[in-house]
KOLFI-701522 format. One record per residue (C-alpha): residue number from 1; residue in three letters; x, y, z. Coordinates in pm, whole numbers. Example, Ala and Ser with C-alpha at 12.3 -4.5 7.8 and 13.67 -1.06 7.14 Angstrom:
% residues 2
  resi  resn       X       Y       Z
     1   ALA    1230    -450     780
     2   SER    1367    -106     714
//
This chain:
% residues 487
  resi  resn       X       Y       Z
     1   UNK       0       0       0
     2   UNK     309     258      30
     3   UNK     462     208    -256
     4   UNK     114     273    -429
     5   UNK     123     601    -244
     6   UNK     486     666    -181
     7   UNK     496     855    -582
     8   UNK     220    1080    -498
     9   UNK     321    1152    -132
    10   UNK     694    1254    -294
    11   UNK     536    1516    -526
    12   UNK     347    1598    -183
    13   UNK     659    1700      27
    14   UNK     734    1935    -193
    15   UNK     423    2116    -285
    16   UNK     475    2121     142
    17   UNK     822    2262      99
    18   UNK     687    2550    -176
    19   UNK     360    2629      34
    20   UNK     543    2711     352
    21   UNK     699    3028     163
    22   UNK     334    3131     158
    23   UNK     320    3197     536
    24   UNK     572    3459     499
    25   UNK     368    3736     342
    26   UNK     148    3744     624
    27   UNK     470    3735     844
    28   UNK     609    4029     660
    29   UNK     259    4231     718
    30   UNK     279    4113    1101
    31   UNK     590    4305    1128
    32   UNK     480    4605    1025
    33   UNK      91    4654    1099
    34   UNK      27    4421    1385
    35   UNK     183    4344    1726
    36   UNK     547    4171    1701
    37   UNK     447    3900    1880
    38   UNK     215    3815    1616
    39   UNK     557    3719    1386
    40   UNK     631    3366    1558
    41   UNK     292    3221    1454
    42   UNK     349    3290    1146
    43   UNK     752    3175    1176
    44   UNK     551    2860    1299
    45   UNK     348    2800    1024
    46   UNK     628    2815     783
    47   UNK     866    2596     973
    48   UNK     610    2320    1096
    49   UNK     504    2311     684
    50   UNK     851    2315     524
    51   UNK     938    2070     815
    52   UNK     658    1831     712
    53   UNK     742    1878     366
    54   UNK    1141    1741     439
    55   UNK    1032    1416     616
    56   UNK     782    1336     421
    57   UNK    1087    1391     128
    58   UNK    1294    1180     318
    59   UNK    1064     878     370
    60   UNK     925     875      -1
    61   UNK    1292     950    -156
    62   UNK    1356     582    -291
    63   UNK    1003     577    -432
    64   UNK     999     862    -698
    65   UNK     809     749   -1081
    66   UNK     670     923   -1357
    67   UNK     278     995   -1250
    68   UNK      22     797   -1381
    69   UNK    -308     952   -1476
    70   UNK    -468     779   -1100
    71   UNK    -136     950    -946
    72   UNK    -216    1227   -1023
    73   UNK    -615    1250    -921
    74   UNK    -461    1163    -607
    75   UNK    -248    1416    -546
    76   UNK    -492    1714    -631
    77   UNK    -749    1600    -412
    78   UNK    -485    1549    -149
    79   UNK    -330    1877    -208
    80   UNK    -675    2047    -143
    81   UNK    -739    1820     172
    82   UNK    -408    1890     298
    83   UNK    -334    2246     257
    84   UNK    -636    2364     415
    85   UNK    -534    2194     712
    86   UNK    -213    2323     703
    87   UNK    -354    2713     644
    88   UNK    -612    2608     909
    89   UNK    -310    2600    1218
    90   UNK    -273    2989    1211
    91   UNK    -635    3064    1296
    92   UNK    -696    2861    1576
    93   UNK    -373    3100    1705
    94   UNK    -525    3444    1612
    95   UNK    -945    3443    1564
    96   UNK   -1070    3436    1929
    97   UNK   -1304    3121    2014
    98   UNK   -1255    2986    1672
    99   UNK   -1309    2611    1654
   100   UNK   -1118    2376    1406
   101   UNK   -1395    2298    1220
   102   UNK   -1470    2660    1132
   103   UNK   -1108    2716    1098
   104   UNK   -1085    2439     843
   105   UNK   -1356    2561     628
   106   UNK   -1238    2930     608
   107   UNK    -936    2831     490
   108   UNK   -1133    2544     267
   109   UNK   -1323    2877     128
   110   UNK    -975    3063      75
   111   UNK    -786    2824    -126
   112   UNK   -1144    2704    -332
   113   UNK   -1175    3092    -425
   114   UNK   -1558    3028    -249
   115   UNK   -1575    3333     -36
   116   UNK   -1790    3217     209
   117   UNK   -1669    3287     524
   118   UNK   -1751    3166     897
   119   UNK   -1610    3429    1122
   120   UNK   -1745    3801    1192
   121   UNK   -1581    4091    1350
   122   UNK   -1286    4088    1033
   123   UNK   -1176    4471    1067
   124   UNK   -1108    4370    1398
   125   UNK    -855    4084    1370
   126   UNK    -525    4160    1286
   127   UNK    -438    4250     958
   128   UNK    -190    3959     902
   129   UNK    -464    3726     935
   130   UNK    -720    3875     682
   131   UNK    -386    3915     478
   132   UNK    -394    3536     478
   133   UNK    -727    3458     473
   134   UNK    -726    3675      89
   135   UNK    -386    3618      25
   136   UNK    -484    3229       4
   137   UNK    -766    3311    -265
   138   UNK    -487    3465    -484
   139   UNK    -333    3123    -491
   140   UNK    -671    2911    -518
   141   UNK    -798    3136    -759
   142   UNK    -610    2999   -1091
   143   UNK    -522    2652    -906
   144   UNK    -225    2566    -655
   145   UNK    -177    2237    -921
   146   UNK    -116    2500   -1229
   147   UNK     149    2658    -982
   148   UNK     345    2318    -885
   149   UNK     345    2236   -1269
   150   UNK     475    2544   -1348
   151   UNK     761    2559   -1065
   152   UNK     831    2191   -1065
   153   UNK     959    2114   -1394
   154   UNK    1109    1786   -1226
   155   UNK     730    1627   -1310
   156   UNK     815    1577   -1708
   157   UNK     530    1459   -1891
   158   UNK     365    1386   -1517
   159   UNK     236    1704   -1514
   160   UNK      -2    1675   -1788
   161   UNK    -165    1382   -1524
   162   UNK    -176    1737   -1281
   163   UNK    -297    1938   -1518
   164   UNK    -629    1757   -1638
   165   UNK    -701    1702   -1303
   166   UNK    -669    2063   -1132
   167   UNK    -770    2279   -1491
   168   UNK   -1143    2367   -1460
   169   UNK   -1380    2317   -1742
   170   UNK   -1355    2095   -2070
   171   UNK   -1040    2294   -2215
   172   UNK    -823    2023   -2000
   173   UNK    -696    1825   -2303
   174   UNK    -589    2131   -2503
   175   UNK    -210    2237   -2446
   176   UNK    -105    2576   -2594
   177   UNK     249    2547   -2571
   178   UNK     524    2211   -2655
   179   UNK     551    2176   -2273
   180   UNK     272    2159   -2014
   181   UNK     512    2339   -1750
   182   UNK     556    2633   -2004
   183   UNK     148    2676   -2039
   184   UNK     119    2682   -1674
   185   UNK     394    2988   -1619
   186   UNK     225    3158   -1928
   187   UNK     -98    3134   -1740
   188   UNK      18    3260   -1393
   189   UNK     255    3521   -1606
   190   UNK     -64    3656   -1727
   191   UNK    -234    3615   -1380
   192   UNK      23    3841   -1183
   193   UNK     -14    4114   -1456
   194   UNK    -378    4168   -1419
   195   UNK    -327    4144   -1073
   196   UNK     -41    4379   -1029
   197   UNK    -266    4613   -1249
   198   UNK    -594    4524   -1026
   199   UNK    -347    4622    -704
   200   UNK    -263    4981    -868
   201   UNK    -623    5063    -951
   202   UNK    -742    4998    -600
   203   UNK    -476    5201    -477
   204   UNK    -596    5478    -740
   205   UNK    -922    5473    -636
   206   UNK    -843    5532    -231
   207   UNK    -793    5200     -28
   208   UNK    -538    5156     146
   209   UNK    -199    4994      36
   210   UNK    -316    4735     240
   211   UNK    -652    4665     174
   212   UNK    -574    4721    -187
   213   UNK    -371    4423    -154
   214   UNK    -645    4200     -22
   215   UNK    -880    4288    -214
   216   UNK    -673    4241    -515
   217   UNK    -612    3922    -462
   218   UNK    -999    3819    -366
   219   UNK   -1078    4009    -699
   220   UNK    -836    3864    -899
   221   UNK    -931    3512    -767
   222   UNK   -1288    3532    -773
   223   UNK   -1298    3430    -396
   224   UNK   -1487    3762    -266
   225   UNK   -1326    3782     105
   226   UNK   -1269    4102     254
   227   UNK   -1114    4265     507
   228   UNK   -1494    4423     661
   229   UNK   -1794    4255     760
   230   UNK   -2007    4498     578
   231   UNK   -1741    4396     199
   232   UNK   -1802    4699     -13
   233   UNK   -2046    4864     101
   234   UNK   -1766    4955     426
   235   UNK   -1582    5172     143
   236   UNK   -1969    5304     -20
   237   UNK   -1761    5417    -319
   238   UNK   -1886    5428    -681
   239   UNK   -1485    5459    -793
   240   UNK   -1341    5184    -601
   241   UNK   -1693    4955    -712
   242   UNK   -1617    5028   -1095
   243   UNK   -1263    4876   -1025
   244   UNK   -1393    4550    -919
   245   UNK   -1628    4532   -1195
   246   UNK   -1374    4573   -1438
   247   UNK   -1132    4364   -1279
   248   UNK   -1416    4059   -1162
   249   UNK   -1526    4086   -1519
   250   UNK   -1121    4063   -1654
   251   UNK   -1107    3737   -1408
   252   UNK   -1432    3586   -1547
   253   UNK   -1280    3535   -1909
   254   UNK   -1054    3254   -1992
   255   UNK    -650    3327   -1915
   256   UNK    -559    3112   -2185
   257   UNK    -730    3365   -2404
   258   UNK    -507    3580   -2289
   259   UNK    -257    3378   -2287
   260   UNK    -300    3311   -2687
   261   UNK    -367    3700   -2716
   262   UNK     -48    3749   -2615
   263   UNK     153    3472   -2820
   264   UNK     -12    3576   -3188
   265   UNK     -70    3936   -3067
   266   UNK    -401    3938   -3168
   267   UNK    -757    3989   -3038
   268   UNK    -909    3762   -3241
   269   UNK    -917    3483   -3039
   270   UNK   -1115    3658   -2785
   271   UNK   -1337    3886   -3009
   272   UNK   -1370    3548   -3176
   273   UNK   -1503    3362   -2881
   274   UNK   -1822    3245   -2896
   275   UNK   -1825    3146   -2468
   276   UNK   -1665    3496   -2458
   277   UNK   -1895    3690   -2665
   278   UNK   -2197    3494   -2464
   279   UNK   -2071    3590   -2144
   280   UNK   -2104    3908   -2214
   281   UNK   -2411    3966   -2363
   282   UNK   -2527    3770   -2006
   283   UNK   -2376    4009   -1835
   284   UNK   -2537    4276   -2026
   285   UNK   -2856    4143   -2042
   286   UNK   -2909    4061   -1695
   287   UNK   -2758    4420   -1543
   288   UNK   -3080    4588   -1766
   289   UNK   -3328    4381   -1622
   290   UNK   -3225    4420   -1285
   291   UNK   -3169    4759   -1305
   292   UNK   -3582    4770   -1441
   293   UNK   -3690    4533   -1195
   294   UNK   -3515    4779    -892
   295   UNK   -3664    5076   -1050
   296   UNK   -4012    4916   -1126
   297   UNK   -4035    4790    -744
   298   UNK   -3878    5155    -599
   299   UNK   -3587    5001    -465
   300   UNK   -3408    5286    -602
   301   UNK   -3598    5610    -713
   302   UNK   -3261    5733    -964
   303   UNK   -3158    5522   -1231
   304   UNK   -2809    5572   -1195
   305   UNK   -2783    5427    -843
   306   UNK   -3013    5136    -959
   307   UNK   -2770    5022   -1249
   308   UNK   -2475    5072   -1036
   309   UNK   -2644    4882    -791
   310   UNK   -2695    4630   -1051
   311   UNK   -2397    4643   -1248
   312   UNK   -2176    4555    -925
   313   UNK   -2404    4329    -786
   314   UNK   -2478    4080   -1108
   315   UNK   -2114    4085   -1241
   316   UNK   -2032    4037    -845
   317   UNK   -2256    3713    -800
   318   UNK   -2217    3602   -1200
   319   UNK   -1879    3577   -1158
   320   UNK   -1888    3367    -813
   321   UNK   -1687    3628    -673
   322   UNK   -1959    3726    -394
   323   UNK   -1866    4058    -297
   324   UNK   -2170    4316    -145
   325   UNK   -2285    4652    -161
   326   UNK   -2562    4634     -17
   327   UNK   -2817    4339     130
   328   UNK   -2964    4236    -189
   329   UNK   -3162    3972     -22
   330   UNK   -3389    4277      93
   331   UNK   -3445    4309    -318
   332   UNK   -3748    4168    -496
   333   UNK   -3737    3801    -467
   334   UNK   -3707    3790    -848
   335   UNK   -3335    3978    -794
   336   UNK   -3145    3743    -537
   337   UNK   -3252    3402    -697
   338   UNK   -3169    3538   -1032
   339   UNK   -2843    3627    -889
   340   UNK   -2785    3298    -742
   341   UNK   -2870    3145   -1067
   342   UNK   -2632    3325   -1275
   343   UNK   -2343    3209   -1056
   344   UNK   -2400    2855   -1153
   345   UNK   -2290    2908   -1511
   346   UNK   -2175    3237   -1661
   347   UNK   -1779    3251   -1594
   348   UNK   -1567    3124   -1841
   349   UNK   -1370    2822   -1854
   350   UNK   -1044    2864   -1751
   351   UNK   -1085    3178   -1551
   352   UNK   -1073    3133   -1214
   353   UNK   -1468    3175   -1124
   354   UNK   -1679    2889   -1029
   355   UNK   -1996    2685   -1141
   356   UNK   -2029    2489   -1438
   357   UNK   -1890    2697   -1633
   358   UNK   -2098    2886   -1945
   359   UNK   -1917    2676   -2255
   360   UNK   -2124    2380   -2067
   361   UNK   -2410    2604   -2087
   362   UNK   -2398    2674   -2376
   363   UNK   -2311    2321   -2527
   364   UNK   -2617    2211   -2343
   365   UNK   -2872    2455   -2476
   366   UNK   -2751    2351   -2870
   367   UNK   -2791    1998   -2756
   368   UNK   -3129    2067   -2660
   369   UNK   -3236    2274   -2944
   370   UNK   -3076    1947   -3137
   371   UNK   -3303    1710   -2991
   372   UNK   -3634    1939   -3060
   373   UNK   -3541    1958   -3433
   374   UNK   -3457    1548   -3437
   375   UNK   -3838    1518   -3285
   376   UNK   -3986    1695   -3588
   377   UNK   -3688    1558   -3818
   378   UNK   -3596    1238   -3676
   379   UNK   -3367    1163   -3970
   380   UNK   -3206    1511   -4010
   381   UNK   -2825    1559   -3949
   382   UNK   -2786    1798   -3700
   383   UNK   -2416    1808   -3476
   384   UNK   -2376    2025   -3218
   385   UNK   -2119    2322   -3319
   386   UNK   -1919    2584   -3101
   387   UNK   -1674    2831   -3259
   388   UNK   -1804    2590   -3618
   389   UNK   -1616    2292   -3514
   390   UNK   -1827    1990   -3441
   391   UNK   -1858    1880   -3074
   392   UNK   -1704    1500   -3083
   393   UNK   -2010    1280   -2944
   394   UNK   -1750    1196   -2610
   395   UNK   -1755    1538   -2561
   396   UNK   -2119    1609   -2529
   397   UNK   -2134    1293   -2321
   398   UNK   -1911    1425   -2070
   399   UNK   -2089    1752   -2038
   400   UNK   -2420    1531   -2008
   401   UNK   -2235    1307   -1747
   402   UNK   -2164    1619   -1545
   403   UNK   -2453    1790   -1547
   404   UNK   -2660    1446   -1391
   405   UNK   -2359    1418   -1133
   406   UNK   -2383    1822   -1030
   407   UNK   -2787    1781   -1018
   408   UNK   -2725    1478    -779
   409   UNK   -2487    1635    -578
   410   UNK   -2665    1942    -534
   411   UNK   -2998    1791    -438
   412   UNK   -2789    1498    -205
   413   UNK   -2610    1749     -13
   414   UNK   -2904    1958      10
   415   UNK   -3071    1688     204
   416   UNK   -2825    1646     401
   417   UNK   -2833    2002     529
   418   UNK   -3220    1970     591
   419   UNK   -3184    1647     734
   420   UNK   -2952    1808     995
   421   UNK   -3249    2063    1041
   422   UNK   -3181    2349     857
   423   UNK   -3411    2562     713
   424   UNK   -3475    2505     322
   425   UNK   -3387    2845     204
   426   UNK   -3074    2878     405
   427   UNK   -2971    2469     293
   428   UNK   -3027    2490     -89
   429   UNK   -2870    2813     -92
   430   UNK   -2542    2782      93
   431   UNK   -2510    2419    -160
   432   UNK   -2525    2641    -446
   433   UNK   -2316    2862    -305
   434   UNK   -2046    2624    -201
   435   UNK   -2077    2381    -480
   436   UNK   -1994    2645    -721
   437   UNK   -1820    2863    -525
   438   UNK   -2034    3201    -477
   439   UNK   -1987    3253    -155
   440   UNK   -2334    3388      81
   441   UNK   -2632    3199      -7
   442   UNK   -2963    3365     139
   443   UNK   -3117    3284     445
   444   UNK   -2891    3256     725
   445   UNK   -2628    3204     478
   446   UNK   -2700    3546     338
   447   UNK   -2491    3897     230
   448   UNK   -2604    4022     596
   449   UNK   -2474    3702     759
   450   UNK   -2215    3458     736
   451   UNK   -2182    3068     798
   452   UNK   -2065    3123    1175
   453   UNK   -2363    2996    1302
   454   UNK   -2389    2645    1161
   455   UNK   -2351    2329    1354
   456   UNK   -1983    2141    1286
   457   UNK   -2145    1867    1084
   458   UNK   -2338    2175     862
   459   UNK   -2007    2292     787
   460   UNK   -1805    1947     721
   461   UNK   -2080    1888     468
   462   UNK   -2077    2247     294
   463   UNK   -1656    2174     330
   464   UNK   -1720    1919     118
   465   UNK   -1925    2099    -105
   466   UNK   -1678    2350    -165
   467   UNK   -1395    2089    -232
   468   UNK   -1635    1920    -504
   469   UNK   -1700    2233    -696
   470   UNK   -1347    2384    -679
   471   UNK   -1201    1999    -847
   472   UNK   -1522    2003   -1080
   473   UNK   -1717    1685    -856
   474   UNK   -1571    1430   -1111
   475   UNK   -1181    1427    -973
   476   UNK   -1325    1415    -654
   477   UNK   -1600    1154    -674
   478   UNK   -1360     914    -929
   479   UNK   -1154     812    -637
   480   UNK   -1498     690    -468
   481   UNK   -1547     486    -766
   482   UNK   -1390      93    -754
   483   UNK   -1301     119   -1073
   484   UNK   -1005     383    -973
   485   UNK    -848     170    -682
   486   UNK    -819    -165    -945
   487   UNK    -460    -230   -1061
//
């Protein structure tokens, strides 16, 4: 049984080794905003890591192999099991009467880019830990496994195993460069620009150097944590709101457009995009009739507030980045479960937003509008086409496959929630949320409130919800399958 694991547990140690650097930005923050004796914990966290990373190193040296494609399911779903726990240690330190289990699903929530967060009080902790708590979202946001394939060039061809499993959405078997390991520094290349540029603007528009920083990185990674109980609706800025639009919109598109931008020099292959050119119009669409529907029901009597109301708050939720102006859950019932709903589908593939992603949306619509022509013509030829390239049939299969695993999930872990006697607002809610990484539900769940008040086993299961969405359910629930675990 170790020498099955021994491989994967090698490339473990040293994604341990290269995550213990992480603990030093908050360190460096603790030195100069918070108390000094805030600096060991911090010291901790980075030696206990590295530390774990070296023995672990030691005991799996004799057993290093090229990955296999099980090898290397099993080391992104143990990455994102791991380093949680790991990012977990600091909090139970710092966040007063904070228990492990809420500990282990804020940072859960960080590194998943969710956003939905169990603790209250934020702008009074110290600022080293909502450093880290946002700070983790930057590194979540685009995938920890894109990282470790980009820094670890030791993996070879392995990586390839890494990145199928980790890379969100059905553009896993496309590679846009000779090596894997080039792709993936291309990708976070183009990351750190938009974010260094997202950082800037912030500043620009009056935050703070630090809170520009956090926020940044929650934009950037679509996670939504802030630094203030009250998000953006603390700063009540219409400068500092058309930032994050801009910037949650940037993150909502593909990098590897980008990416390709950027090699041919070109904007072609995003003017070009069809998932693209849909998520906008969504966008579009949806800001219009919210901004009617707030002006129709009084919400707000000028129309300016009511589409910048709506403007922040639909590319906000659409997105899955989850930050708040306001409580929109006060809105027209219409607004917040049209809100909810857009999260499930409308970022890209390949950004670093959440849900199923709108290319499956989309694929699924033409599929359907396929099947009501073959009822009238049951003999007409009729593929299913994106960007006019024909969908292969294992293609549609797998989007098909996903969609009755995600409606299973959804409505399983659901249950669970009400079994465990929560209300069925606040339960169906904080699944969608989790599963595709939004952030606040409604209910008790909602913009006004956080998940602080659930029971440990309401959290574990909303934990796992958040793990399932961020891997895409199928890497997760494959190594529940028999089939995996057979030589």
């Amino acid at each position: 049984m170790f020498t099955f694991f021994a491989p994967v547990l090698s490339l473990m140690a040293r994604i341990l080794i290269a995550f213990s650097v992480t603990f030093l930005v908050p360190g460096i923050w603790a030195w100069f905003e918070d108390h000094h004796d805030l600096q060991w914990i911090w010291l901790a966290g980075f030696g206990l890591t590295a530390v774990s990373g070296l023995v672990l190193a030691v005991i799996t040296q004799q057993h290093r192999r090229e990955l296999k494609t099980k090898d290397g399911f099993l080391l992104v779903n143990m990455v994102w099991l791991v380093l949680p726990a790991y990012s977990a240690l600091p909090l139970m330190f710092l966040v007063p009467e904070i228990t492990w289990f809420k500990a282990y699903f804020e940072a859960m929530s960080a590194l998943t880019a969710t956003g939905a967060t169990a603790l209250s009080g934020l702008e009074h902790l110290p600022v080293s830990v909502n450093i880290w708590r946002c700070f983790l979202q930057l590194i979540g946001g685009l995938g920890i496994m894109l990282l470790v394939v980009a820094v670890l060039p030791m993996l070879g061809l392995g990586g390839v195993q890494l990145y199928k499993a980790e890379t969100p959405g059905p553009m896993k078997d496309t590679k846009f460069t000779p090596r894997i390991s080039e792709t993936a520094r291309g990708l976070w290349g183009v990351y750190f620009v938009f974010s260094g540029a997202c950082l800037l603007a912030y500043r620009w528009a009056g935050m703070s150097w630090a809170d520009a920083f956090m926020h940044m990185c929650t934009t950037m990674g679509l996670g939504g944590f802030s630094s203030y109980d009250a998000s953006f609706a603390h700063f009540n800025s219409p400068l500092i709101e058309g930032v994050a639009i801009v910037f949650m919109t940037l993150a909502g598109i593909s990098f590897v457009r980008y990416f390709v931008v950027l090699r041919t020099l070109s904007l072609k292959p995003v003017i070009n995009d069809h998932e693209i050119r849909t998520y906008f119009a969504v966008l579009v669409l949806a800001t219009a009739l919210l901004t009617g529907l707030l002006m129709a029901h009084g919400v707000y009597s000028d129309w300016l507030q009511a589409l910048r109301a709506s403007a922040f708050h639909v590319v906000s939720l659409a997105t899955t980045t989850g930050y708040a102006a306001t409580d929109y859950a006060l809105w027209p019932v219409f607004a917040p479960v049209m809100l909810m709903f857009l999260g499930c589908f409308v970022s890209c593939a390949g950004s670093t937003g959440g849900g199923i992603k709108m290319v499956r949306m989309i694929l699924l619509v033409k599929q359907a509008r396929r099947e009501l022509v073959r009822i009238i013509h049951p003999r007409v030829i009729n593929p299913v086409t994106l960007g006019g390239g024909i969908m292969p049939m294992s293609v549609m299969t797998a989007v098909l496959g996903f969609m009755l695993i995600y409606g299973g999930a959804t409505m399983g872990l659901s249950m669970l929630l009400l079994l465990s006697g929560m209300d069925i607002v606040t339960a169906f809610s904080a699944v969608i949320a989790t599963v595709n990484n939004i952030g606040p539900g409604l209910g008790e769940v909602g913009p006004s409130g956080n998940f602080g008040g659930l029971s440990h086993f309401q959290l574990s299961v909303l934990t796992f919800a958040m793990l399932l969405g961020r891997l895409e359910l199928l890497s997760v629930l494959v190594l529940f399958s028999a089939h995996f675990w057979r030589k």
